[in-house]
NUPA-720240 format. One record per residue (C-alpha): x, y, z. Coordinates in pm, whole numbers, padded with zeros to 5 digits, always signed. Example, Ala and Ser with C-alpha at 12.3 -4.5 7.8 and 13.67 -1.06 7.14 Angstrom:
# NUPA-720240
+01230-00450+00780;+01367-00106+00714;
***
This chain:
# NUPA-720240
+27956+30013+11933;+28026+29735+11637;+27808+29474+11612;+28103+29195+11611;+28129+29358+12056;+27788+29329+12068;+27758+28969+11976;+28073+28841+12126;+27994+29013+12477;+27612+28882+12451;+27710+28527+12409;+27697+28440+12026;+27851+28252+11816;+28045+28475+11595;+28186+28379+11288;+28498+28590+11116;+28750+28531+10800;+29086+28614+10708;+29168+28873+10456;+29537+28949+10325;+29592+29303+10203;+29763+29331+09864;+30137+29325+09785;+30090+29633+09575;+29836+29905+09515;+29535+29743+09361;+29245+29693+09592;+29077+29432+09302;+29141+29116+09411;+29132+29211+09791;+28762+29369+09721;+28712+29013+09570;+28755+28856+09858;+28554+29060+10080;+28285+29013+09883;+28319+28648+09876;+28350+28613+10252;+28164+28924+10407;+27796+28749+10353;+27892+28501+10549;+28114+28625+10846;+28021+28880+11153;+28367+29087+11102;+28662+29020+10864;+29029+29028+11011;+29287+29232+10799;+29622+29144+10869;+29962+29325+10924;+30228+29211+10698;+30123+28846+10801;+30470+28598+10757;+30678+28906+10771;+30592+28957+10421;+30481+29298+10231;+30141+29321+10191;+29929+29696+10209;+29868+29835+10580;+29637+29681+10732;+29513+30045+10831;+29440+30140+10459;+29301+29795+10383;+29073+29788+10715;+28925+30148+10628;+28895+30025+10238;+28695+29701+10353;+28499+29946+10676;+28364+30180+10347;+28220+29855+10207;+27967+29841+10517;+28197+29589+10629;+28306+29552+11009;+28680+29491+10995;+28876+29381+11292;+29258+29617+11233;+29558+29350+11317;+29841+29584+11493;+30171+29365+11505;+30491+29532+11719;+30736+29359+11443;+30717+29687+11245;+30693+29959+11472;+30815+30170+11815;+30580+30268+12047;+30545+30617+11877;+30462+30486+11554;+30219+30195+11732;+30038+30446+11943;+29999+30681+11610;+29894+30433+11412;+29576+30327+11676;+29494+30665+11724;+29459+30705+11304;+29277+30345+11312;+29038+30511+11552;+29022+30844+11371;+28927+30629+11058;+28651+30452+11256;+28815+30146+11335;+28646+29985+11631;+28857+29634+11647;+29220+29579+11690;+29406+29283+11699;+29742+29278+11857;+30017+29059+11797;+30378+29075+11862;+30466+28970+11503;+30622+28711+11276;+31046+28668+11283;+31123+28921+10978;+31425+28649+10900;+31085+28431+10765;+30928+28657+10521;+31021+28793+10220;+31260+29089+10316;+31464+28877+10559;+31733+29153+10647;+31475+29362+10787;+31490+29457+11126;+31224+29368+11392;+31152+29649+11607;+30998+29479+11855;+30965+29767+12086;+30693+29685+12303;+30541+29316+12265;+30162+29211+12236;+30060+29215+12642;+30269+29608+12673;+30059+29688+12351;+29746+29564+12457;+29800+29781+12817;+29888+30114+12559;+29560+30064+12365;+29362+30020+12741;+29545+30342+12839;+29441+30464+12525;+29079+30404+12594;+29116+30559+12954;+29224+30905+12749;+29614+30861+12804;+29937+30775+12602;+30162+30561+12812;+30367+30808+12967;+30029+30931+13093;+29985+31206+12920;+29652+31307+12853;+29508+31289+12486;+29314+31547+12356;+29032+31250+12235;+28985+30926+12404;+29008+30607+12159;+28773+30304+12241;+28912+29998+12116;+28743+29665+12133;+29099+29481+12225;+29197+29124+12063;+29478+28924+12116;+29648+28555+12001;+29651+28288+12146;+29768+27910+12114;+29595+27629+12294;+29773+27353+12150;+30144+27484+12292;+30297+27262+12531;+30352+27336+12825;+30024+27441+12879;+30085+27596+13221;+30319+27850+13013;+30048+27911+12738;+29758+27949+12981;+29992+28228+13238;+30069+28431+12910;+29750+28410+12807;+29633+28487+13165;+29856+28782+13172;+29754+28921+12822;+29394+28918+12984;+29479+29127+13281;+29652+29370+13028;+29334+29428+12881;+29278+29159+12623;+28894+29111+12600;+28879+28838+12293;+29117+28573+12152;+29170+28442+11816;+29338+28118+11844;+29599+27992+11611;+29485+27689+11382;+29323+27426+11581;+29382+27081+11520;+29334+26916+11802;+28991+26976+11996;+29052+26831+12304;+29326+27061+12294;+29085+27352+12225;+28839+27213+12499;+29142+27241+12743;+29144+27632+12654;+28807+27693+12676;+28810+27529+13026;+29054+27726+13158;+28949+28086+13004;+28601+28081+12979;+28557+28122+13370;+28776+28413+13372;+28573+28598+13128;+28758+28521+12799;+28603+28533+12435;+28753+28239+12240;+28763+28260+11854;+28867+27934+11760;+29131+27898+11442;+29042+27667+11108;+29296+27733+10841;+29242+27563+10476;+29545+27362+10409;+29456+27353+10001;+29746+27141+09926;+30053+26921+10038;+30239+27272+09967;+30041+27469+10246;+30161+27166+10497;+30492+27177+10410;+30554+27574+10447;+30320+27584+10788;+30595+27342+10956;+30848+27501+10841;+30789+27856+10836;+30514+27923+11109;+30680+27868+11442;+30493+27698+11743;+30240+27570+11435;+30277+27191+11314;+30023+26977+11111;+29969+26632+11333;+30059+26364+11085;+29732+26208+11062;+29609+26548+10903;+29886+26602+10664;+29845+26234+10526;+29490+26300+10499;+29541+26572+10251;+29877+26423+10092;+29687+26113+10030;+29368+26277+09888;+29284+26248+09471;+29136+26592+09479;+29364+26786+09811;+29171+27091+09793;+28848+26917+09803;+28963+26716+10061;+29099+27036+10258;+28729+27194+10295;+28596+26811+10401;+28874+26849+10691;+28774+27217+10740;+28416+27144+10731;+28443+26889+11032;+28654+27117+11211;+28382+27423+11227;+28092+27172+11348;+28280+27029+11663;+28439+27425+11708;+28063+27532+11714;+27973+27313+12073;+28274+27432+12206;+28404+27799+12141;+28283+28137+12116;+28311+28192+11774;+28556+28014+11441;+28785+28282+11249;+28848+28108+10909;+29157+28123+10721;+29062+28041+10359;+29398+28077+10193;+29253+28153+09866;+28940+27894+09879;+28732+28146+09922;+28435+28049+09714;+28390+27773+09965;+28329+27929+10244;+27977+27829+10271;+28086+27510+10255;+28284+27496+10517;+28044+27705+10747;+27784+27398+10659;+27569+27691+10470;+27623+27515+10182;+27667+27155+10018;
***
């Protein structure tokens, strides 16, 4: 069992980061990465093709980062794939030794950078997350029996600052009784928000994994609102950057803050660096 379970399901504070596969072949500047943020962080979350865009499987990248002595957390999206390919592709992440998975129904292909792909869309998030229990239990989901059980530590999404809450908090509710044992949230800008969440989950056994993304510059602001749907930068944050000499400096500052008031409140902070990832320590408070 990975030590990122362990922690989570003991009660710690876990801290994770964000690494985007390649758009090509070359492992360099992903290995880069993982060196820069893997000293600090419990487990490092690879995604899938994040904004719809080509990057390298994050099945090759999560075993690539695993044979660094790494714990990677494997981000499954149903954007890509049927439930063939989906189940396949869990049973090879578990072959390969992948403990984590992360499922998420997936970003509109229309957003990324082939926009006349087609989503598949064959089975969403919660349907996934009930395959991968099934999985676990020794069964594909026609319930046929597999010659190998899988044992996936199961992660989902989640959103605490969508309105109407009541919506939010049944999906999330639901994703949860599908099997969902941990959430990472989306960015978090609003803690009262976040406290709201935590509330509401926390009694039913959820693991929340609060979201801090980086915005670097007035650039990042402009394509989260209006490229990441159900995502939007209050105004009093995006002036804060737009108005700063020095935006990237002023970025960790904001991201800084952010993990200390996460840290009384969640289960753990996922950071999404966004190519700042020298500062990491800085932004945990490891470093000045």
């Amino acid at each position: 069992m990975g030590r990122f379970r362990d922690m989570l399901e003991a009660g710690e504070f876990v801290i994770t980061g964000e690494i985007a596969p390649p758009k090509g072949a070359d492992l360099t500047p992903m290995h880069a990465s993982v060196d820069l943020l893997a000293p600090h962080c419990d487990a490092l979350n690879v995604t899938d093709n994040q904004g719809a865009s080509l990057h390298l499987a994050s099945l090759a990248a999560s075993k690539a980062i695993l044979d660094r002595g790494i714990e990677p957390i494997f981000q499954q999206t149903c954007r890509d794939r049927n439930r063939l390919a989906l189940q396949s592709d869990l049973l090879a992440a578990w072959s390969l030794g992948l403990e984590n998975v992360l499922i998420v129904t997936g970003d509109d292909p229309r957003a990324g950078d082939h926009p006349n792909a087609k989503g598949v869309f064959d089975l969403d998030s919660t349907q996934l997350a009930q395959v991968a229990v099934g999985l676990n239990e020794g069964h594909d989901m026609t319930g046929r029996e597999l010659e190998g059980a899988t044992g996936f530590y199961i992660g989902g999404a989640m959103f605490p600052e969508a309105e109407p809450w009541d919506v939010q908090l049944a999906r999330t509710e639901q994703k949860m009784e599908a099997g969902i044992r941990f959430f990472q949230t989306q960015a978090v800008f609003d803690i009262g928000k976040l406290e709201r969440a935590v509330e509401a989950l926390r009694p039913l056994g959820a693991k929340l994994i609060a979201g801090v993304l980086v915005l670097r510059s007035p650039r990042v602001i402009d394509f989260v609102n209006n490229h990441l749907a159900g995502l939007m930068i209050p105004d009093a944050i995006a002036e804060r950057i737009r108005g700063a000499e020095n935006p990237a400096e002023e970025a960790i500052r904001l991201a800084s803050e952010q993990v200390r008031e996460i840290r009384q409140i969640a289960d753990g902070v996922h950071v999404m660096p966004l190519g700042l990832d020298r500062a990491i320590g800085r932004i945990l408070g490891e470093e000045e």
